[in-house]
LUMVEX-641606 format. One record per residue (C-alpha): z, x, y. Coordinates in nm, 4 decimals, decimal comma. Last residue first. Example, Ala and Ser with C-alpha at 12.3 -4.5 7.8 and 13.67 -1.06 7.14 Angstrom:
2
<rec><w>0,7140</w><u>1,3670</u><v>-0,1060</v></rec>
<rec><w>0,7800</w><u>1,2300</u><v>-0,4500</v></rec>
END
This chain:
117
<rec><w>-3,3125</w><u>0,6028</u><v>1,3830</v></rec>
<rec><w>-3,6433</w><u>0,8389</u><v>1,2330</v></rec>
<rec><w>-3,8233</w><u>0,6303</u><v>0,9449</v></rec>
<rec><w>-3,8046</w><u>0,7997</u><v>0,6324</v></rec>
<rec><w>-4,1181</w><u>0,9680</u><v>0,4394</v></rec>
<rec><w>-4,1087</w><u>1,0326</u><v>0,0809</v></rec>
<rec><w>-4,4089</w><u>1,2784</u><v>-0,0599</v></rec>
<rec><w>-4,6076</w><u>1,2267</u><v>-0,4341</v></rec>
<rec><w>-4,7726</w><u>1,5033</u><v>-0,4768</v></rec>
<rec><w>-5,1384</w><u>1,3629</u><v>-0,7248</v></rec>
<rec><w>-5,3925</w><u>1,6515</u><v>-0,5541</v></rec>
<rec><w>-5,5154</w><u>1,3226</u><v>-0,3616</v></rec>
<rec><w>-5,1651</w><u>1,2972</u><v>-0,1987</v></rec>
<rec><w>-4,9376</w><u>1,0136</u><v>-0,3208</v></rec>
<rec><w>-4,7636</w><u>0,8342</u><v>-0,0574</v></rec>
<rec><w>-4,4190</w><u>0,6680</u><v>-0,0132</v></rec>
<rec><w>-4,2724</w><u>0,4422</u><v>0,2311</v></rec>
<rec><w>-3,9066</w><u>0,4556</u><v>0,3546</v></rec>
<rec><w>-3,6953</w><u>0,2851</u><v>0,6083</v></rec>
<rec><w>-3,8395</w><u>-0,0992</u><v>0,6529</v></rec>
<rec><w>-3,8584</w><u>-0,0863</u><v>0,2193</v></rec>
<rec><w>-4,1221</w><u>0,0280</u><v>-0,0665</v></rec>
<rec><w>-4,4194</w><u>0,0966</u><v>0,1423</v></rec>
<rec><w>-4,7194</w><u>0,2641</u><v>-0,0365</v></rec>
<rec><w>-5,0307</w><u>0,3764</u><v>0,0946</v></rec>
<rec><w>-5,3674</w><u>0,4514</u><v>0,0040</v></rec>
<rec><w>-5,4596</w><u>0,7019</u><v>0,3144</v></rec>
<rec><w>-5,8038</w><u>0,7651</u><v>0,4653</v></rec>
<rec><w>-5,8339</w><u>1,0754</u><v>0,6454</v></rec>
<rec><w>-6,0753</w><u>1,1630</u><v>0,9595</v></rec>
<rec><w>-6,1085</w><u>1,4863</u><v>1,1133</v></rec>
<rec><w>-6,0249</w><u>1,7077</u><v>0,8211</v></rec>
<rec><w>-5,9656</w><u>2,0756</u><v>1,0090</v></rec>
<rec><w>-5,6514</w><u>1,9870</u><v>1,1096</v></rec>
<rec><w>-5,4704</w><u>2,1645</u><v>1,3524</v></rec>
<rec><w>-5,7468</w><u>2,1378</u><v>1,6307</v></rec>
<rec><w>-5,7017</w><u>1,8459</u><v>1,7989</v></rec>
<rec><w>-5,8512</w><u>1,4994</u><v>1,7969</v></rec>
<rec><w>-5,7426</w><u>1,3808</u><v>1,4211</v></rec>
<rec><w>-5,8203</w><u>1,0155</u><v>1,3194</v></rec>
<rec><w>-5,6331</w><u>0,8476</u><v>1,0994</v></rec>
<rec><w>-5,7196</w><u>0,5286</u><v>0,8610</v></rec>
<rec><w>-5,4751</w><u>0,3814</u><v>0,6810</v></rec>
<rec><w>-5,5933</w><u>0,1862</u><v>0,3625</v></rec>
<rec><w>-5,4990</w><u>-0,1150</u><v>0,2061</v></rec>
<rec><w>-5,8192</w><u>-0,3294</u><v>0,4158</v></rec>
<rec><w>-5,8945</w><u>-0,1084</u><v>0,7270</v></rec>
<rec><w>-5,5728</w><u>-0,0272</u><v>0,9447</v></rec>
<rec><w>-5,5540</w><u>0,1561</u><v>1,1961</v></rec>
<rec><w>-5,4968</w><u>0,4951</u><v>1,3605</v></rec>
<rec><w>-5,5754</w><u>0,7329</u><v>1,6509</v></rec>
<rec><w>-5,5443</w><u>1,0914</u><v>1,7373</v></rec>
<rec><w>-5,2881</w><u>1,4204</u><v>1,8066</v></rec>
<rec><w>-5,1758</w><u>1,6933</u><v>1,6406</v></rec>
<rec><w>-4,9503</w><u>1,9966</u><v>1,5946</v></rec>
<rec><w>-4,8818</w><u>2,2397</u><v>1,3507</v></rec>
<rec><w>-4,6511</w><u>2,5192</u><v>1,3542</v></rec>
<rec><w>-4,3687</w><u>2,2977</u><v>1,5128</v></rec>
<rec><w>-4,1546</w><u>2,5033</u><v>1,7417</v></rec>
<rec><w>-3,8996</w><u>2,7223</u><v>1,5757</v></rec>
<rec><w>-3,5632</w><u>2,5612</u><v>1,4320</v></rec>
<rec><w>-3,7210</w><u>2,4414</u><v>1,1244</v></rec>
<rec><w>-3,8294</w><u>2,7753</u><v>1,0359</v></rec>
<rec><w>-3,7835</w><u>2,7851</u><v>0,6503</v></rec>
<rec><w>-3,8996</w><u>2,4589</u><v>0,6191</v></rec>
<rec><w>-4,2340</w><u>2,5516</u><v>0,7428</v></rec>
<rec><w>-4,3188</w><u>2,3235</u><v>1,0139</v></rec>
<rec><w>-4,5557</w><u>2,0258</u><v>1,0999</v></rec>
<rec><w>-4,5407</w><u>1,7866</u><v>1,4261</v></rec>
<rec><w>-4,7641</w><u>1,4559</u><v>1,4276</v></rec>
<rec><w>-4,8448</w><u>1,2301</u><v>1,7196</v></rec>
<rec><w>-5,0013</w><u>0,9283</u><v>1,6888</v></rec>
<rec><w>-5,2366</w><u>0,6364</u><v>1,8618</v></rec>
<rec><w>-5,2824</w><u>0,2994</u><v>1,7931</v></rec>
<rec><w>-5,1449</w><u>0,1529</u><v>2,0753</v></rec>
<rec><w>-4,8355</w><u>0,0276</u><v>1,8631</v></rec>
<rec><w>-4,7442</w><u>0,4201</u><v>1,7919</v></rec>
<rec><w>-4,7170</w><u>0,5939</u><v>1,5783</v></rec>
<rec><w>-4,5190</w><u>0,8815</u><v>1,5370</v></rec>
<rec><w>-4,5313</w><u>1,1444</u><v>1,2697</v></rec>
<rec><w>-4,2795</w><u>1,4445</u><v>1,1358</v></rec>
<rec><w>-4,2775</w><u>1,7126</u><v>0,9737</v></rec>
<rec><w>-4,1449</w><u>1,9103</u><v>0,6922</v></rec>
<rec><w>-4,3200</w><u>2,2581</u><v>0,4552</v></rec>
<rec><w>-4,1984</w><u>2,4151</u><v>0,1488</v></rec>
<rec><w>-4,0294</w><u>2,2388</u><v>-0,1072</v></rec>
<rec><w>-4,1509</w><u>1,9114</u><v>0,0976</v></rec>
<rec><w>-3,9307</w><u>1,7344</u><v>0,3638</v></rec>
<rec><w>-4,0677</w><u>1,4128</u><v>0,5673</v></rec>
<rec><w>-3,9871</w><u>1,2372</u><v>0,8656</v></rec>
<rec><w>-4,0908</w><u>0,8818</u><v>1,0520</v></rec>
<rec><w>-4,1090</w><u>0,7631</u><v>1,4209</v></rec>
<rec><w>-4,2300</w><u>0,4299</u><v>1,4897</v></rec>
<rec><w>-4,4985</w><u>0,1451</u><v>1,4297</v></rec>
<rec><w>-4,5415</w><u>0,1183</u><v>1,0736</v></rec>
<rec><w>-4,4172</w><u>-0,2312</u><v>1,0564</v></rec>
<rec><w>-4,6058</w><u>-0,3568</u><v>1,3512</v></rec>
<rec><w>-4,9375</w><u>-0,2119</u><v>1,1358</v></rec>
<rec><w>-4,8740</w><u>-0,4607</u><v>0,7917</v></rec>
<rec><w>-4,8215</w><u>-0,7264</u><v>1,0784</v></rec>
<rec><w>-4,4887</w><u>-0,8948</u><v>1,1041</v></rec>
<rec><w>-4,3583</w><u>-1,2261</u><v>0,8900</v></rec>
<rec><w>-4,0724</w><u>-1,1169</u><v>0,7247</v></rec>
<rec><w>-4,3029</w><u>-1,0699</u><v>0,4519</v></rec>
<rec><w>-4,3045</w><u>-0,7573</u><v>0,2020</v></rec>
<rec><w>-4,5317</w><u>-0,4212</u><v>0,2917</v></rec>
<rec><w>-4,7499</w><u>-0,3002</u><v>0,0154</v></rec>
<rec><w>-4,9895</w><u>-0,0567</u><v>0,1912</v></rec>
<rec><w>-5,2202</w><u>0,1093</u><v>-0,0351</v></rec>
<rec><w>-5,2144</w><u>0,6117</u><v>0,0724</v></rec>
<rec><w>-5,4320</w><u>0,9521</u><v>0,1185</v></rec>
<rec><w>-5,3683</w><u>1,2579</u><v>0,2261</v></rec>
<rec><w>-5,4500</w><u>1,4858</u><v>0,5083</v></rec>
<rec><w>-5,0832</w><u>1,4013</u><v>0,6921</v></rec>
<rec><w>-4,8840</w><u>1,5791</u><v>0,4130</v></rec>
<rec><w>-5,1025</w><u>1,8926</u><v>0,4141</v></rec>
<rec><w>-4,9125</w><u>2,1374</u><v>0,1615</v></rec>
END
């Protein structure tokens, strides 16, 4: 399961802030078999961290770097490194609240991420 190589339409309600302020942050996600984590950040840049749930407490299995933004209802990610052999994703994306936004992966998964407090 590639959580990061999918795509995602970005619903985000008022309060006034930018559709990319609100992402800005630290957020976690848990499939059957794999979890990870992403970071992005208000430079435009991200981190992400994969791992096999069963070896949560080993060093991330995955690991990448690379830029993001914003084009329209899509997020658009970049990958630098080597983990991913996609370079560039384009995500329809769905935020449902300041904690938690869900995406659906082109296969149809739907995944849950939460924002790290």
């Amino acid at each position: 399961m590639r959580i990061i190589a999918v795509p995602a339409l970005v619903f985000i309600a008022g309060c006034g802030r930018s559709d990319e302020s609100k992402l800005v942050g630290s957020w976690q996600w848990k499939g059957c078999d794999d979890a990870g984590d992403v970071t992005y950040l208000a430079d435009h840049t991200f981190t992400t961290k994969e791992w096999a749930v069963t070896y949560t407490h080993q060093p991330p299995i995955l690991y990448d770097t690379g830029q993001w933004h914003f084009r329209g209802a899509r997020l658009i990610m970049d990958f630098k490194g080597d983990s991913h052999t996609i370079k560039h994703s384009e995500f329809p994306l769905a935020f449902f609240d300041r904690d938690t936004f869900v995406i659906r992966t082109a296969e149809g998964n739907v995944h849950s991420f939460e924002r790290v407090k």
